[in-house]
LUMROLUM-226409 format. One record per residue (C-alpha): residue number from 0; x, y, z. Coordinates in pm, 1 decimal. Last residue first. Example, Ala and Ser with C-alpha at 12.3 -4.5 7.8 and 13.67 -1.06 7.14 Angstrom:
! residues 2
num_x_y_z
1_1367.0_-106.0_714.0
0_1230.0_-450.0_780.0
END
This chain:
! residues 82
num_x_y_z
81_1648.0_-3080.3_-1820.7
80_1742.8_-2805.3_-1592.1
79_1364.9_-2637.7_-1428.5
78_1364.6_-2297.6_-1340.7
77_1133.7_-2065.1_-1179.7
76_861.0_-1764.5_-1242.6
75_1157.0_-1583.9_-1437.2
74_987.7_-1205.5_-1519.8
73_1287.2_-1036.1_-1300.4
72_1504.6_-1197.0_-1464.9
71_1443.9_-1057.5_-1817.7
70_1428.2_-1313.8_-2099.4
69_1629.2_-1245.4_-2437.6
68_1609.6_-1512.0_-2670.8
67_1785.9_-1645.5_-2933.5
66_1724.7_-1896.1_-3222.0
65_1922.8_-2143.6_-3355.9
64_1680.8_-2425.7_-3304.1
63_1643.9_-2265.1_-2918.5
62_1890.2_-2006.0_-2788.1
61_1872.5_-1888.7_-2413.9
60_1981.0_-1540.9_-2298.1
59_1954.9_-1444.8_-1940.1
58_1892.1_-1099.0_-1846.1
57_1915.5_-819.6_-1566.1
56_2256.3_-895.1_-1393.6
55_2368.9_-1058.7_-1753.8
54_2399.7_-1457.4_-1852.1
53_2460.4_-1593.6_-2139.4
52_2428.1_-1918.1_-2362.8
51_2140.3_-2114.6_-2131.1
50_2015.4_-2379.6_-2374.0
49_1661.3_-2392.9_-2478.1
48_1306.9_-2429.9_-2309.9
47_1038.1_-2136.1_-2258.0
46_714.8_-2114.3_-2077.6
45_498.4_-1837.3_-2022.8
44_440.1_-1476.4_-1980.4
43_496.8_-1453.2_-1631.0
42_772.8_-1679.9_-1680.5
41_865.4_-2050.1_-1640.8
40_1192.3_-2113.5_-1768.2
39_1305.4_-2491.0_-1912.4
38_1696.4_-2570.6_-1897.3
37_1931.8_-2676.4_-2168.0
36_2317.3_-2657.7_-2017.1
35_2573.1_-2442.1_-2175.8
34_2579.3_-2218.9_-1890.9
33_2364.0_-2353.5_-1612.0
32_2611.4_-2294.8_-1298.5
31_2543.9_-1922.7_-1440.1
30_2165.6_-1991.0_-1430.4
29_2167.9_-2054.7_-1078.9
28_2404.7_-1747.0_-977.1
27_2176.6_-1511.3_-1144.7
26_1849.6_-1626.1_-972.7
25_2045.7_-1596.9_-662.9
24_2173.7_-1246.7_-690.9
23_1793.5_-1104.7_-800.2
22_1868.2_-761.2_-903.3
21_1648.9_-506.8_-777.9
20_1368.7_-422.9_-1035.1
19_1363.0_-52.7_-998.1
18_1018.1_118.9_-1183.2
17_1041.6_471.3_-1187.9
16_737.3_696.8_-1185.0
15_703.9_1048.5_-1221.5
14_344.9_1113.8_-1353.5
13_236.9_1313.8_-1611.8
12_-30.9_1567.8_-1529.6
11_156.7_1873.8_-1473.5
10_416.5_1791.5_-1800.9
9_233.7_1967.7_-2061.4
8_148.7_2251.3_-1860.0
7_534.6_2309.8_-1788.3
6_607.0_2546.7_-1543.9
5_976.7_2605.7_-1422.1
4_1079.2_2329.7_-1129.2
3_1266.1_2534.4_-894.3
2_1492.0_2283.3_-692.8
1_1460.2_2273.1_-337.3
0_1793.2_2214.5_-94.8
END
């Protein structure tokens, strides 16, 4: 079934891109067995260390000298557990 589109000039040069990071099941399962435990990531933006607090399908939060942060999966290079 087609769709008319009406015309937009605005929108005829913007592309339609959607980015789909597919959920990493592994990733996820290795940092829940690290809850509560300090661990060191490696990411595409460099390195972080503090203690794994919570754990989401797209995220893993670490705190560090009270501090939390809020890495995305899909930029976790790999894992080390201190």
């Amino acid at each position: 079934m087609m769709y008319h589109m009406p015309h937009n000039p605005h929108m005829q040069h913007m592309p339609h891109t959607v980015v789909v990071n597919p959920v990493d099941h592994c990733v996820v399962d290795a940092l829940i067995c690290l809850i509560g435990k300090i661990v060191i990531l490696e990411t595409t933006r460099g390195r972080l260390d503090g203690r794994v607090v919570e754990v989401k399908q797209d995220h893993v939060v670490l705190e560090e000298r009270h501090k939390k942060f809020l890495v995305r999966i899909a930029e976790i290079v790999w894992i080390m557990p201190e």
